[in-house]
C-alpha positions as CSV (number, residue, x, y, z in Angstrom):
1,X,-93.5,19.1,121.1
2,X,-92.5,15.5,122.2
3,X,-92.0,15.1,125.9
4,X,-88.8,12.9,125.9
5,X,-89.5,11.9,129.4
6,X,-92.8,10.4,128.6
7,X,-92.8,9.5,125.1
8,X,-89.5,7.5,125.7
9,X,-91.0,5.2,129.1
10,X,-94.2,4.7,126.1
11,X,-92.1,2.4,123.5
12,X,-92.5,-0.2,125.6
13,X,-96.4,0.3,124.6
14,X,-95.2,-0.9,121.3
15,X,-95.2,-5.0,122.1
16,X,-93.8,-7.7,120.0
17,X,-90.3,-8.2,120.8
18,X,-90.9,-11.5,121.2
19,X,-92.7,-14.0,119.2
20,X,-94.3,-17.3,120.1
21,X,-92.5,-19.2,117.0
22,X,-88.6,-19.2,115.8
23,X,-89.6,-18.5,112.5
24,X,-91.4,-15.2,113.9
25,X,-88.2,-14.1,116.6
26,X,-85.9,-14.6,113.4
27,X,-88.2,-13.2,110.7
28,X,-87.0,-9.4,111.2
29,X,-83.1,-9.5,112.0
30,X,-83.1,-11.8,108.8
31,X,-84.6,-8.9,106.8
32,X,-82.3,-6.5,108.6
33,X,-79.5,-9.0,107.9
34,X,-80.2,-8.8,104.3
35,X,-80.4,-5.1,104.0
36,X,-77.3,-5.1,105.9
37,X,-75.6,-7.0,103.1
38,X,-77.4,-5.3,100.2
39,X,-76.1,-1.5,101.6
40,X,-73.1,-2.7,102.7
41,X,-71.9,-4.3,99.3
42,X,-73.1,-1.1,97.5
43,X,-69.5,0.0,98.5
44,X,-67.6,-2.3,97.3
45,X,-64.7,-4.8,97.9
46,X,-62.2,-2.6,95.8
47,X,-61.5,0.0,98.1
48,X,-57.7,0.6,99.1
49,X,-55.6,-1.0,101.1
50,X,-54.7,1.7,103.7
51,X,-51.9,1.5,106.3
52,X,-54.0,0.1,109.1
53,X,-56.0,-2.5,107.3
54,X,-52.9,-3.5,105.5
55,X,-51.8,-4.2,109.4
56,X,-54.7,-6.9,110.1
57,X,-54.4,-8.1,106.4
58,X,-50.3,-8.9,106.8
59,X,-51.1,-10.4,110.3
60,X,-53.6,-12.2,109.2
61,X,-51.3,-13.5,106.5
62,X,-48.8,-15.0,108.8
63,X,-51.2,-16.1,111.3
64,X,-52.4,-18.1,109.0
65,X,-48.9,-19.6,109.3
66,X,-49.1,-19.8,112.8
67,X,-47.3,-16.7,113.8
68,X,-49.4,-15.1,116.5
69,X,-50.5,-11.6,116.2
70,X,-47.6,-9.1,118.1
71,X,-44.7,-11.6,116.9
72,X,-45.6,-11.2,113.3
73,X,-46.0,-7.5,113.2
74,X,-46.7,-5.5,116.4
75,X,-49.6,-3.2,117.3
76,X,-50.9,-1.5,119.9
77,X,-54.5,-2.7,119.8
78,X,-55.8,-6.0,121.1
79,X,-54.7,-9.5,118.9
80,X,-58.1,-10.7,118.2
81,X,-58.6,-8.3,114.8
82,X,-55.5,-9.9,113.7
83,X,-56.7,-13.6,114.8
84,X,-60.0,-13.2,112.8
85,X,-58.0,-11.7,109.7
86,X,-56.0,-14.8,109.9
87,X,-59.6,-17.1,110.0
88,X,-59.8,-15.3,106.5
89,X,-56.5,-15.7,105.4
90,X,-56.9,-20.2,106.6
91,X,-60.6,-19.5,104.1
92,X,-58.1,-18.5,101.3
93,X,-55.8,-21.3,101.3
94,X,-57.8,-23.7,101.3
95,X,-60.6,-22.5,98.5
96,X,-57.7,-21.0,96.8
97,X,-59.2,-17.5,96.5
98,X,-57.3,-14.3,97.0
99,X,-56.7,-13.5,100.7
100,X,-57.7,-9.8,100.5
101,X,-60.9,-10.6,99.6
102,X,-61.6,-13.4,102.2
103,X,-60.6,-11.5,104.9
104,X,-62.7,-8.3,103.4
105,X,-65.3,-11.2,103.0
106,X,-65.4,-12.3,106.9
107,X,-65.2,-8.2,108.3
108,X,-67.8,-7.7,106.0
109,X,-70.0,-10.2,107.5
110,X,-69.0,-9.1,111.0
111,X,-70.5,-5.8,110.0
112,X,-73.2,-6.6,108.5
113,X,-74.1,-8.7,112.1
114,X,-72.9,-5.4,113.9
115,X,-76.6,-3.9,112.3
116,X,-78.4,-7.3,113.5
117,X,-77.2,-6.5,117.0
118,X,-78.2,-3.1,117.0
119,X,-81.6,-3.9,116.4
120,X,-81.6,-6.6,119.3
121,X,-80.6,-3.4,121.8
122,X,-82.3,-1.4,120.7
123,X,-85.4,-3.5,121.0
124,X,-84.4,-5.2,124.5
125,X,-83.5,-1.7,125.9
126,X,-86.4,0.0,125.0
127,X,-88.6,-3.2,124.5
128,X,-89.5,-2.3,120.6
129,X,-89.2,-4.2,118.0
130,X,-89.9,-0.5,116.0
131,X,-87.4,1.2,118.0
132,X,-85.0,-2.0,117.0
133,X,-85.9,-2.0,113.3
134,X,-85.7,2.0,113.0
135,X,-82.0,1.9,115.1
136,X,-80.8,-0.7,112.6
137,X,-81.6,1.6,110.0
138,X,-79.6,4.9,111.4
139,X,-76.7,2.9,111.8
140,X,-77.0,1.6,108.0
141,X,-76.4,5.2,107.2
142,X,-73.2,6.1,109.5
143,X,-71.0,6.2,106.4
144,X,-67.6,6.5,107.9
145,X,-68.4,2.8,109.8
146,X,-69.7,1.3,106.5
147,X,-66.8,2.3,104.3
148,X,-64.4,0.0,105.7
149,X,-67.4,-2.9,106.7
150,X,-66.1,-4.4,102.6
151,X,-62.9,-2.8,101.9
152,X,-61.2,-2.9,105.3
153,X,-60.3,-5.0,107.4
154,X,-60.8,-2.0,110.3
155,X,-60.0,-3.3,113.9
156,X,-63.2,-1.8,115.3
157,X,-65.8,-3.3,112.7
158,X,-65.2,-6.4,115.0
159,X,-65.6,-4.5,117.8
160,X,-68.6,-2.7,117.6
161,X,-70.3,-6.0,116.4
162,X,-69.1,-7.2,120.5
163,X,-69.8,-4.2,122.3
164,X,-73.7,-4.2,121.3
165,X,-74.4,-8.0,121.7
166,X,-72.7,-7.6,125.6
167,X,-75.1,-4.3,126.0
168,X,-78.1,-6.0,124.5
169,X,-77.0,-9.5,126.6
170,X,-76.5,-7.2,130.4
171,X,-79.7,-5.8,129.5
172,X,-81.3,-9.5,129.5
173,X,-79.2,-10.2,132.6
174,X,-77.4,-12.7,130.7
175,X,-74.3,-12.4,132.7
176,X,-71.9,-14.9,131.1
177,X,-72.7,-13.9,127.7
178,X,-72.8,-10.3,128.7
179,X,-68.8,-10.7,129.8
180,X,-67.8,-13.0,127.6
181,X,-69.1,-10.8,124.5
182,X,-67.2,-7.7,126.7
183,X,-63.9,-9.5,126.9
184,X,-64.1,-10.3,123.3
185,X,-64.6,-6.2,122.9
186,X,-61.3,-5.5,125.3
187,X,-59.3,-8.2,122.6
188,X,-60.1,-6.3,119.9
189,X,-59.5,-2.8,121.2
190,X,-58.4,-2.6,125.1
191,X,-60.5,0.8,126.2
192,X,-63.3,-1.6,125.6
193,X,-62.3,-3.5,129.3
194,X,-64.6,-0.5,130.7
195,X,-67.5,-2.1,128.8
196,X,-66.2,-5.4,130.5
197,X,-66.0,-3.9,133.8
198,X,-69.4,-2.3,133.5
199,X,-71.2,-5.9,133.3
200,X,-69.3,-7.1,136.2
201,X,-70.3,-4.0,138.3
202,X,-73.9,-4.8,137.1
203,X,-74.1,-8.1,137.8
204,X,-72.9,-7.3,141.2
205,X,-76.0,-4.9,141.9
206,X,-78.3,-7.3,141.1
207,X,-80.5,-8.4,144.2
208,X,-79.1,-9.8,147.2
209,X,-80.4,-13.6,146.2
210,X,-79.1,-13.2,142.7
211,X,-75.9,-11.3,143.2
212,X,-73.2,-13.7,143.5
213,X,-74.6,-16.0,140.9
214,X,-74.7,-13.3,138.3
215,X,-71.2,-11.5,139.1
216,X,-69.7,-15.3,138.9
217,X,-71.3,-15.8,135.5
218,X,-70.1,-12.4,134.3
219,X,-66.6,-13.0,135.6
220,X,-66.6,-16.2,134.2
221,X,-68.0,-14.7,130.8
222,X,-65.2,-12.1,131.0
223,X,-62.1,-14.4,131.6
224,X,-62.6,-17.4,129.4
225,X,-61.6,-15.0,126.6
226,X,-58.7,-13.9,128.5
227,X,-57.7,-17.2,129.5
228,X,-57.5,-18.7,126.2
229,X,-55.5,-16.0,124.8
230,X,-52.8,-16.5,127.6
231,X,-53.1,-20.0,127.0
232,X,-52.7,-19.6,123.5
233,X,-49.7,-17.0,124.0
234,X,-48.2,-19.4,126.2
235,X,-48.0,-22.2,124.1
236,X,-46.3,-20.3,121.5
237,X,-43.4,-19.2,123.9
238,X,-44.5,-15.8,123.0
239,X,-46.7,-14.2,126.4
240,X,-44.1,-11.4,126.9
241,X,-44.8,-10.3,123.2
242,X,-48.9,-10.1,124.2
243,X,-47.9,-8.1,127.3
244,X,-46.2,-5.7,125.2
245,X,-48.8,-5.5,122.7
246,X,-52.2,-5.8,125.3
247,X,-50.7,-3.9,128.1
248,X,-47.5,-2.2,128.7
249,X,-47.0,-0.4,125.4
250,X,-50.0,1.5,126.0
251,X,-49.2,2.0,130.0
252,X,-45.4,3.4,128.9
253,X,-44.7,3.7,125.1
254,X,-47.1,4.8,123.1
255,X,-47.5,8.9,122.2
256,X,-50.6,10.0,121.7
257,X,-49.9,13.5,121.3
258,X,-51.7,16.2,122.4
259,X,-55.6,16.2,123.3
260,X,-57.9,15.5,121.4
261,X,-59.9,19.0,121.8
262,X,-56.2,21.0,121.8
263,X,-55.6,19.3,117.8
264,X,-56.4,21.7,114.7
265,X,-58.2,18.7,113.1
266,X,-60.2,17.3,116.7
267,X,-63.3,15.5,117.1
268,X,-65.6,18.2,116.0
269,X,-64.1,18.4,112.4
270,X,-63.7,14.8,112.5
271,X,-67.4,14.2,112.4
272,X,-68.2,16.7,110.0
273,X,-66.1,15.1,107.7
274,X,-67.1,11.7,108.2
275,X,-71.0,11.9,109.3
276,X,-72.2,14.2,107.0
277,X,-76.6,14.4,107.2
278,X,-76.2,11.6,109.6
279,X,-74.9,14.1,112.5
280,X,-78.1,14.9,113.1
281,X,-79.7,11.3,113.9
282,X,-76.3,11.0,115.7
283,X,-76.8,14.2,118.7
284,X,-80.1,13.6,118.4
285,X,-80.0,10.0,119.2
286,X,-77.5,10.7,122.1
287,X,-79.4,13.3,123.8
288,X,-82.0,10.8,123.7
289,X,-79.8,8.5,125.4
290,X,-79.0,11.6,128.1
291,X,-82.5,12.2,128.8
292,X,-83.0,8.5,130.0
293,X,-80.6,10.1,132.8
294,X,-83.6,12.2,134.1
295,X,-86.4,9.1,134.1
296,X,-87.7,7.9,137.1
297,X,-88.1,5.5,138.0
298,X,-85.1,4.4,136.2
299,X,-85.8,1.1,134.7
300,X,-83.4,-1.6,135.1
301,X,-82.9,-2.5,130.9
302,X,-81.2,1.2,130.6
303,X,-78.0,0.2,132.9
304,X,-76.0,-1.2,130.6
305,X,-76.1,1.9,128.4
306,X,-76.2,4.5,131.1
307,X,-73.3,2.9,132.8
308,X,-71.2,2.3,129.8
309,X,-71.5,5.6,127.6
310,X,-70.1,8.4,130.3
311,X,-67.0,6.0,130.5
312,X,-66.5,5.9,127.0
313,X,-66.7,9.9,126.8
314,X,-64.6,10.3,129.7
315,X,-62.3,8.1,127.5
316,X,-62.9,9.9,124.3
317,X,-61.4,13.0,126.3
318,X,-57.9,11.7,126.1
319,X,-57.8,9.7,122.8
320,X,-59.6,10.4,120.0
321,X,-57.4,10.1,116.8
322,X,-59.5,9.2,113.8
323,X,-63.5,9.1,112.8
324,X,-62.8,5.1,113.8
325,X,-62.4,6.3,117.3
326,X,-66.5,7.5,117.3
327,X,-67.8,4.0,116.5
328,X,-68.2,3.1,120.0
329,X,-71.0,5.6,120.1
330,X,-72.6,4.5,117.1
331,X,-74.8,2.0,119.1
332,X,-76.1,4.0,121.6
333,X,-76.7,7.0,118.8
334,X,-78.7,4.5,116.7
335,X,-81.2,3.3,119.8
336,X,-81.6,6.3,120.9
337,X,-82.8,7.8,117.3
338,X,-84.9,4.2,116.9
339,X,-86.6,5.1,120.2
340,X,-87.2,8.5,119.2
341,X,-89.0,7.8,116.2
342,X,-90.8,4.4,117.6
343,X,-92.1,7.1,120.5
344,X,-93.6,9.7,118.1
345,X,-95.1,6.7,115.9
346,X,-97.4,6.7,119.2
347,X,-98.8,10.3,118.3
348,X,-99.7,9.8,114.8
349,X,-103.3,8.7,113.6
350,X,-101.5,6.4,110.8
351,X,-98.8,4.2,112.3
352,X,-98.3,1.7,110.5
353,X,-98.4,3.9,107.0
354,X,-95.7,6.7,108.9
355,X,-93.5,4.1,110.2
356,X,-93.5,2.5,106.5
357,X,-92.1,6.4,105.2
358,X,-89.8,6.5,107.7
359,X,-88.0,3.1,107.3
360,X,-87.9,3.8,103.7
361,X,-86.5,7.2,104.2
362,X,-83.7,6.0,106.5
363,X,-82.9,3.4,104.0
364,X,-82.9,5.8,101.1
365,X,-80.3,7.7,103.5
366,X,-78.2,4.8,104.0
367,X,-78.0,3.9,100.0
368,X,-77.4,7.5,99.4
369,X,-74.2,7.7,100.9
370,X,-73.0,4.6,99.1
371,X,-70.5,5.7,96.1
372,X,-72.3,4.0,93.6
373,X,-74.9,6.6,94.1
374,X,-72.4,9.3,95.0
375,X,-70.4,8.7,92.3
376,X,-66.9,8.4,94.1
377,X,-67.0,4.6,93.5
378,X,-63.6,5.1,92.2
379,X,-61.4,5.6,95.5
380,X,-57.7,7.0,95.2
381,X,-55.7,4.6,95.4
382,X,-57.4,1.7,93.7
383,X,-56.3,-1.5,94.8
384,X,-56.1,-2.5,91.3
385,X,-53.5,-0.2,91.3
386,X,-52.1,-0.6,94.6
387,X,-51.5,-4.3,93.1
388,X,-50.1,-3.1,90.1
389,X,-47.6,-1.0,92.0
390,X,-46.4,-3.9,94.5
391,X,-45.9,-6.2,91.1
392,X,-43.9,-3.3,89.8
393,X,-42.0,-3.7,92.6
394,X,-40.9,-7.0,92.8
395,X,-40.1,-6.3,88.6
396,X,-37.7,-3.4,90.0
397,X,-36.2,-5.6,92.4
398,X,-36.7,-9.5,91.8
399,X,-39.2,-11.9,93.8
400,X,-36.1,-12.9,96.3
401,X,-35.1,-8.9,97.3
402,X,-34.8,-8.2,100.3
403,X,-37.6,-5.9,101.6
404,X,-38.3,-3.8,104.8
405,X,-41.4,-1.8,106.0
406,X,-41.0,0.9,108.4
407,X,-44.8,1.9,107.6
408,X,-46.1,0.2,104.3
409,X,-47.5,-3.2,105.2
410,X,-49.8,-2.9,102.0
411,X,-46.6,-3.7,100.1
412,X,-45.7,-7.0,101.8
413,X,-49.6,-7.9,101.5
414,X,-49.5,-8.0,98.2
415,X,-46.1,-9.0,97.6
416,X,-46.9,-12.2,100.5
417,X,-43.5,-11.6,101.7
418,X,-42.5,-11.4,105.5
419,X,-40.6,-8.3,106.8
420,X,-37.7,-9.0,108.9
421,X,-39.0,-8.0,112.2
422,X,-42.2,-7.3,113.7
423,X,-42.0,-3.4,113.0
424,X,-43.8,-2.5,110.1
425,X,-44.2,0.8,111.1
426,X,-42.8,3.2,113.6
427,X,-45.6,5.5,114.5
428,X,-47.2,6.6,117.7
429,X,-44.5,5.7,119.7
430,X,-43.6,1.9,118.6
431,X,-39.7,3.6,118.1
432,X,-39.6,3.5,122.5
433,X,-41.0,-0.3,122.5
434,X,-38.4,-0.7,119.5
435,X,-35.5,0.8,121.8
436,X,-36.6,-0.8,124.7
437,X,-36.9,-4.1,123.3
438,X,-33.9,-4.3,121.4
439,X,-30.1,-5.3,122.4
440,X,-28.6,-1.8,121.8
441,X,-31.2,0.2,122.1
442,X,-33.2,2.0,118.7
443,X,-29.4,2.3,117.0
444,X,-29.0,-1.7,117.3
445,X,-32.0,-1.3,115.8
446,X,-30.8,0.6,112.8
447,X,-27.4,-1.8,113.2
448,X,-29.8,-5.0,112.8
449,X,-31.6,-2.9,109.4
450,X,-28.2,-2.6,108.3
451,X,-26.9,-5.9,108.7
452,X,-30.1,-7.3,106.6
453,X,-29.1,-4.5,103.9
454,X,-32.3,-4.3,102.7
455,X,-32.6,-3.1,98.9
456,X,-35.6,-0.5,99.6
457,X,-37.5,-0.1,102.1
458,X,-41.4,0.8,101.9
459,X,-42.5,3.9,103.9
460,X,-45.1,5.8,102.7
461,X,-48.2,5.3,100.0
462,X,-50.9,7.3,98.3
463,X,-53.9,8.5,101.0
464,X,-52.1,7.8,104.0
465,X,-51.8,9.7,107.3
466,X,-48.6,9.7,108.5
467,X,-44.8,9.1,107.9
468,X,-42.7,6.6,109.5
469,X,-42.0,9.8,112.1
470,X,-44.6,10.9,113.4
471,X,-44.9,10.6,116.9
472,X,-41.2,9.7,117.3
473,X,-38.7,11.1,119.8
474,X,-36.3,13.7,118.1
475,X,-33.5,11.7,119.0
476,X,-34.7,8.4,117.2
477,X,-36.2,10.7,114.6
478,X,-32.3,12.3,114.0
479,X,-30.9,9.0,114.0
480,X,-33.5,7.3,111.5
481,X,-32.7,10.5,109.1
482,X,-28.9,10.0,109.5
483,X,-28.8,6.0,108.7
484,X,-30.8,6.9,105.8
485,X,-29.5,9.7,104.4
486,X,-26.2,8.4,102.9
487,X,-27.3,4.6,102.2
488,X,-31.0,5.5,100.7
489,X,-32.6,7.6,98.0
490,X,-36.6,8.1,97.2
491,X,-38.6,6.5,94.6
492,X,-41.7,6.5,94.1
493,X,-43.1,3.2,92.4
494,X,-46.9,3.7,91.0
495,X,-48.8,5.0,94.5
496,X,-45.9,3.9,97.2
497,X,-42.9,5.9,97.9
498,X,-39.5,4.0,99.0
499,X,-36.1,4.4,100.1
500,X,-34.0,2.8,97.7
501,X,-30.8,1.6,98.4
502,X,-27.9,3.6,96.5
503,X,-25.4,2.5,93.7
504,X,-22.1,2.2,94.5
505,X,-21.4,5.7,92.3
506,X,-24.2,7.5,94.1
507,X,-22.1,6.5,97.1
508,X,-19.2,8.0,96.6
């Protein structure tokens, strides 16, 4: 039986995190790089466009035409997934490629970093280059994160790729990098501020002659992000649209239902679904992570982790809505697994031979749960139909219709077109910001729809979660019903559903 407690202090034994050449320090994070890539492509840049990557993707789109994220379509997560959609979206202008697949293209590389960084934790926190190489590894397999790494563009791809490198920089005490890499984490998804906060608290415990050097570079790390955002935000006239969008509609607006533990479908069932054989790497790895609670003395390089994580389950306690909601624990899962296996490499009379079986075996894990090898390769929807679909649309109703979303983005993606306003959906509480932010309230709303007379409007599609409802008050939910009842019917075109506007017959 492997003593946790001692085994886990004994990685360090394991030396060689550093190398006296470049070529040596690079050598292994550019082999993990490339497997990253190689198992990461093996799913594919076909996968659908759901609801919430068609949100970055449309973004993107007009950010590339210099609409900043919030005033081109509004969310409730930070701007910066939408800012590097739109670096995508520049990419495809000007090589003239198609803009799905250069955004895909730059989350995919994000992601396939996110492993790099995974292995520099785990080998700075536990001073392994084993437990680095054997963390990067278990997080190649987490198959609910690598789905989306080529056929997103998910928000939190981005944003797991920021939260290791400022846990693997607080545990080298580089404090600038540490917050700058956290405040990068908070743009993409705002929870992540604890993270942020974490390195400044750090930095602050440092030793008296070193304190107020380190909690200025973290500070400093932590606002230039911030500052350049405002900055940004203020030169487009538009900084009460990123105080809605960063800030207040989380603090008043947004409904996120009941918790997470009370839902039929809750966290549990979540990462059954999604985790599959990796669940068991996964509470492994974190009880590994709980026992470095219990070490003493408690080294200095496990702070950043054993600061961070109880925040981030403390969190987790109050909002935890999809499997995308788990990937902030990934990291910490993944070193802890690495370290466990780098430990009990110590107590076997073949090393090097074991280690080689065990690397393979995660790999073969992580290839396994590709659809190539699964055979579900074929997701439903296909974008290949998803396009065919929007271009049936625009047959149905000309290249100049008038168009609204109320919680299809996909469509406008494909069809490059801009919706009206920035409310291409209405879920999870957006219809409050909507009647708070509107002259009359959610009804001048429906007046303002109305007055554009849109010819259908786009509300649902094949595989997604939720109608244009959910999470609505009953009183905006009553009055979107009644507007559309006696002006719209539904039609479904290929794999998206509609309201389309009625004859004049139907009318009457």
């Amino acid at each position: 039986m492997i003593d946790l407690r001692k085994t886990l202090d004994a990685v360090g034994l394991h030396k060689g995190v550093g190398s006296s050449t470049l070529a040596g320090r690079l050598s292994l994070p550019l082999v993990i790089l490339g497997l990253a890539t190689f198992v990461y492509s093996l799913y594919g840049f076909e996968g659908p466009l759901y609801r919430d990557y068609g949100i970055y993707l449309y973004g993107g789109q007009r950010m590339a035409d210099g609409v900043p994220p919030y005033v081109s379509i509004f969310d409730h997560k930070g701007p910066l997934p939408v800012m590097i959609a739109g670096i995508g979206a520049v990419i495809a202008e000007l090589s003239n490629w198609d803009d799905i697949y250069a955004v895909r293209l730059v989350f995919f590389i994000t992601g396939c970093l996110s492993v790099v960084a995974v292995y520099l934790l785990g080998g700075s926190v536990f001073r392994s280059r084993v437990a680095g190489l054997f963390a990067a590894l278990t997080f190649l397999g987490f198959y609910s994160f690598a789905r989306s790494v080529a056929s997103g563009p998910d928000a939190k791809t981005p944003m797991v790729l920021f939260e290791a490198l400022s846990l693997y920089l607080a545990s080298r005490k580089s404090w600038f990098w540490a917050g700058f890499s956290g405040s990068l984490a908070l743009l993409v998804w705002q929870p992540m501020g604890l993270l942020a906060a974490g390195v400044v608290v750090l930095a602050f415990t440092q030793p008296r002659d070193a304190r107020y050097r380190a909690s200025f570079r973290a500070l400093a790390g932590l606002t230039v992000p911030l500052v350049l955002t405002v900055a940004y935000y203020w030169y487009e006239g538009a900084l009460d649209k990123l105080a809605d969008g960063l800030f207040l509609f989380n603090l008043l607006y947004i409904n996120r239902g009941s918790l997470p533990i009370l839902k039929p479908i809750g966290p549990i069932s979540q990462l059954l679904n999604w985790y599959g054989i990796m669940l068991v790497p996964i509470v492994v790895g974190l009880c590994v992570i709980l026992s470095l609670y219990f070490l003493r003395p408690l080294k200095y390089r496990y702070a950043p982790i054993l600061i961070s994580l109880p925040l981030f389950s403390l969190w987790s306690l109050t909002d935890f809505q999809t499997p995308d909601d788990f990937y902030v624990f990934l990291p910490y899962a993944a070193i802890g697994f690495g370290a466990l296996l780098a430990a009990a490499l110590r107590r076997v009379e073949t090393p090097r031979l074991i280690g080689v079986v065990l690397a393979a075996g995660l790999l073969v894990a992580a290839v396994a749960n590709t659809p190539v090898i699964e055979g579900t390769a074929n997701q439903k929807p296909s974008l290949a139909a998803q396009r065919e679909s929007a271009r049936q649309i625009q047959q149905k109703f000309g290249r100049d219709a008038r168009l609204i979303s109320i919680n299809a983005p996909q469509v406008f993606v494909f069809l490059d077109q801009k919706n009206p306003n920035p409310y291409l959906f209405t879920t999870e509480g957006i219809d409050r910001i909507i009647a708070a932010r509107t002259p009359g309230g959610f009804e001048g709303w429906l007046n303002e729809l109305e007055d554009y007379d849109p010819e259908a409007i786009a509300f649902f599609a094949e595989a997604q979660r939720q109608l244009p409802s959910a999470g609505m008050t009953a009183t905006h939910k009553r009055q979107l019903r009644d507007w559309l009842g006696p002006r719209y019917h539904v039609e479904k075109i290929g794999v998206f559903w509609l309201y389309v506007k009625n004859s004049p017959a139907k009318k009457s």
